[in-house]
N, C-alpha and C positions, 0 to 999 in steps of 0.2 A: 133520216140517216145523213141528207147531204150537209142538213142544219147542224148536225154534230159535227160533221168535218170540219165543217166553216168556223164554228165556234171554238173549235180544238184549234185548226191553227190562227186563226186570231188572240187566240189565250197564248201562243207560242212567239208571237210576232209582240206580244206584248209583255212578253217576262224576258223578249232580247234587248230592252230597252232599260229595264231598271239596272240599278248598281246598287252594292254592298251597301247599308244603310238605310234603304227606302222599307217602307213597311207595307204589307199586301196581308188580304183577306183570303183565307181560305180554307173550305169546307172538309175537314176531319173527324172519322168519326171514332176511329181506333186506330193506333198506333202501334205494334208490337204487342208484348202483354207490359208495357208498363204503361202506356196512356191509352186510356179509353172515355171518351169525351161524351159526356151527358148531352141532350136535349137542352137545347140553347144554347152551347157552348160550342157547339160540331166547329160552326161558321167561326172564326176568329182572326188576331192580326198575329201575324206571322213576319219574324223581322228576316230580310232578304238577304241570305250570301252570295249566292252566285247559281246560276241556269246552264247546265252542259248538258249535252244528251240526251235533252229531252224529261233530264228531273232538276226537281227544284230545290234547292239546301237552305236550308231556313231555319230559324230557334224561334220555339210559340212562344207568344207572351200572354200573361196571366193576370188576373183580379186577384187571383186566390193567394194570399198572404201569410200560409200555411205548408206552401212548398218546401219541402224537406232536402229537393236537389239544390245543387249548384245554381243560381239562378242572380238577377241584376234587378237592384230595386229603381229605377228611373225617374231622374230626377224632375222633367217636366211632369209627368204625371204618376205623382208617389204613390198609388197604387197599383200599377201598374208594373207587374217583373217582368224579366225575360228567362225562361227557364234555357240556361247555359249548357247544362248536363247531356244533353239531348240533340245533336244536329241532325233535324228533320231531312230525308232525303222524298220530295213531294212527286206525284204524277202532274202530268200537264194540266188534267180535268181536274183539281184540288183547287186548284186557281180560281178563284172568284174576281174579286175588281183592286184595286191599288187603293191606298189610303193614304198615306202620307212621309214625308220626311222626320227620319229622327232626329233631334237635337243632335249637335255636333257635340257636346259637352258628354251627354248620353255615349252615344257612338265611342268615343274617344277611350272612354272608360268601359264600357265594354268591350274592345277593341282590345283591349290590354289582358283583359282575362285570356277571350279567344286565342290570340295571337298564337300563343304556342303550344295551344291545343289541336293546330292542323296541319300535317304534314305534306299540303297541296301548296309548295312554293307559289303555283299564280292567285291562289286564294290570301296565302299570308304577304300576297304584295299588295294584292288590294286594300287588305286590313292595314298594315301599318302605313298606308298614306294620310289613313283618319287616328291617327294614335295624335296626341298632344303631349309633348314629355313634360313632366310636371317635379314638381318636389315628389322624392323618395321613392324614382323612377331606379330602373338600373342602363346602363346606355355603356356603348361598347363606341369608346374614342380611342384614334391611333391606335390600335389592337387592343387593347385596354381596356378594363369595366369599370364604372367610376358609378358613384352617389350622385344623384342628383340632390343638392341641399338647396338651391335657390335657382327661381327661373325669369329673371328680367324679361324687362322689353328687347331687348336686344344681345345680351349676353345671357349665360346658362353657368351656375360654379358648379364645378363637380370635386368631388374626394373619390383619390384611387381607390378601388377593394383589392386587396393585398394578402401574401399569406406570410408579410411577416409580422411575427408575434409583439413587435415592441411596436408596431400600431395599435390605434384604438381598438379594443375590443368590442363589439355590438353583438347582440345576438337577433334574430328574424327568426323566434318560435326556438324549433329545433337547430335550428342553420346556426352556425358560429361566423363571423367576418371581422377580420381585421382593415381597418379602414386608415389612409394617411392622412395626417391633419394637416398638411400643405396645400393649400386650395387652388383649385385651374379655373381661371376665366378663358371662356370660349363661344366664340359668335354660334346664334344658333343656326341649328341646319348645319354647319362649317365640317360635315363629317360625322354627325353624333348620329346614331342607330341606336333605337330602341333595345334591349333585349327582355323586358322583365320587371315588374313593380314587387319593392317587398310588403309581404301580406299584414307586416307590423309597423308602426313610425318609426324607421329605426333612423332615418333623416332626427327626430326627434332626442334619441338616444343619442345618437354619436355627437349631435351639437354642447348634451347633457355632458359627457365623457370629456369631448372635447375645452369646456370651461373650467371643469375639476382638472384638467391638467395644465390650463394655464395658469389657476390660481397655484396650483404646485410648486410651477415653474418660477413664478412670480414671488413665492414664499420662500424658493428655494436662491432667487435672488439676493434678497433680502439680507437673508443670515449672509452674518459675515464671518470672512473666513480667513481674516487678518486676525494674528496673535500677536501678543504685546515681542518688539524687538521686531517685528517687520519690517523689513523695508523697501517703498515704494517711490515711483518717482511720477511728477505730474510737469505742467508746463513750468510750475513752477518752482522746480526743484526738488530736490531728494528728501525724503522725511522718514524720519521711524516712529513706530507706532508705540507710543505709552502704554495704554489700556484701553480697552472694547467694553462696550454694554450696547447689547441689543445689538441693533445694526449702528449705532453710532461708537465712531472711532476717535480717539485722542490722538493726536501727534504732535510731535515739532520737526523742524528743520534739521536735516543731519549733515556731519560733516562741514559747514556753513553754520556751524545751530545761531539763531537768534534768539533763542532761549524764550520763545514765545508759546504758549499751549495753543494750539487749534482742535475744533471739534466739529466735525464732519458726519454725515451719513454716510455707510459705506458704499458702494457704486462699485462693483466690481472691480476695485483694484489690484493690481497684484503682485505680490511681494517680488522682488527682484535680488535680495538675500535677506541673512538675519544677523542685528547687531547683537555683540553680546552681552550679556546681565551686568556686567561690572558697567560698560559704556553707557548705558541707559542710565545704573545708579547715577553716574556723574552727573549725566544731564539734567537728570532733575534736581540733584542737589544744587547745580549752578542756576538753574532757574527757579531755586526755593532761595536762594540769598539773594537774587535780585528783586522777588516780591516784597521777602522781609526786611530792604532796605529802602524800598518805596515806602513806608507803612509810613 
């Protein structure tokens, strides 16, 4: 009997020392009615949340690659899950011995599922000290929820999520977002809070959205929107516009005419008035009897 005490609180004296992350063995043999643990399997690694009271909060991890719950497939040892679904709450005697640290890369990412699956403020502080904010994170700046689209060494770009419609549209499954395509460079840690990863690449999407509307915008550059009798004025003086094809623009000198043709790309110019059809005739007619007396 004394040997059981002794061993119960040294199991106790030993589960106040680990932290959220650490991985621990321990003998289970039925769970509720949803886990009931065969012969050879009772003993297992059990990944550590936190120790109050005397019980232990833990998610079993699995071989079995067949799991139907919620569950994390772990990247240092890919057969190996952690069934998510489930927050084990353990007795002290469940406890067998310690095993090892989880990969922080691991951790990080199931960290993020967790996260706002618990409604124990001091447990979801623990948790998000091991979150990693990554691409296609969701992260609450200046009161504000933004994309995470790129994560430097030292800087983080984020896109607002917004609900107005003349943002980029993206969809995450069922969820609709409007996203701004003005991008924030911001030092990391500088204020950024995790809140939420989306379960789609929609970092992915909104970059896709985001190039079809620059090419739009770039197409929409393009055309020109100079009509014959335009007139525009540069550093170098005033001109009216002959005739357009495509983006390029014909003009001469107005007012001043030196009866010369120029032909330009258009570059967003912009007409400043319009001359009229007789004064254009003229023009060209004075600059058709200067060619034909060159000939």
């Amino acid at each position: 009997m004394l040997g059981f005490i002794r061993k119960y609180f040294l199991k106790r004296k030993e589960l106040k020392k680990y932290e959220y992350g650490d991985i621990i063995w321990c003998d289970v043999k039925k769970y509720g009615n949803k886990f009931n643990f065969s012969k050879g399997h009772q003993i297992r690694p059990y990944l550590f949340v936190n120790y109050k009271k005397g019980k232990i909060y833990c998610y079993a991890l699995t071989h079995n690659d067949k799991v139907n719950s919620l569950s994390y497939i772990m990247q240092q040892e890919p057969l190996e899950r952690v069934i998510l679904s489930c927050l084990f709450e353990l007795k002290v005697k469940c406890y067998v011995r310690y095993h090892s640290r989880m990969g922080e890369d691991d951790l990080s990412r199931i960290s993020k599922i967790i996260y706002n699956m618990h409604n124990d403020e001091a447990v979801r502080e623990k948790i998000i000290k091991h979150i990693r904010i990554e691409r296609n994170d969701i992260v609450l700046y200046k009161k504000n929820k933004y994309l995470v689209y790129a994560n430097d060494k030292d800087t983080i770009t984020l896109y607002e999520i917004t609900n107005n419609k003349l943002d980029l549209y993206v969809e995450n499954g069922k969820d609709k977002y409007y996203i701004s395509s003005k991008p924030i460079i911001a030092k990391k840690r500088n204020g950024i809070m995790y809140v939420d990863t989306f379960k789609y690449d929609v970092a992915r999407k909104f970059n896709t959205s985001r190039i079809e509307k620059k090419k739009k915008e770039a197409s929409k550059n393009k055309t020109c929107l100079l009509k014959r009798g335009d007139i525009f004025k540069t550093n170098s003086g005033t001109f009216v516009v002959l005739n357009t094809e495509g983006e390029f623009i014909y003009y001469t000198k107005y007012n001043n005419p030196d009866y010369e043709i120029r032909m330009t790309k258009y570059k967003s110019q912009k007409s400043i008035g319009n001359a009229q059809e007789y004064k254009i005739i003229e023009l060209e007619k004075e600059i058709e009897k200067i060619c034909n007396s060159l000939k």
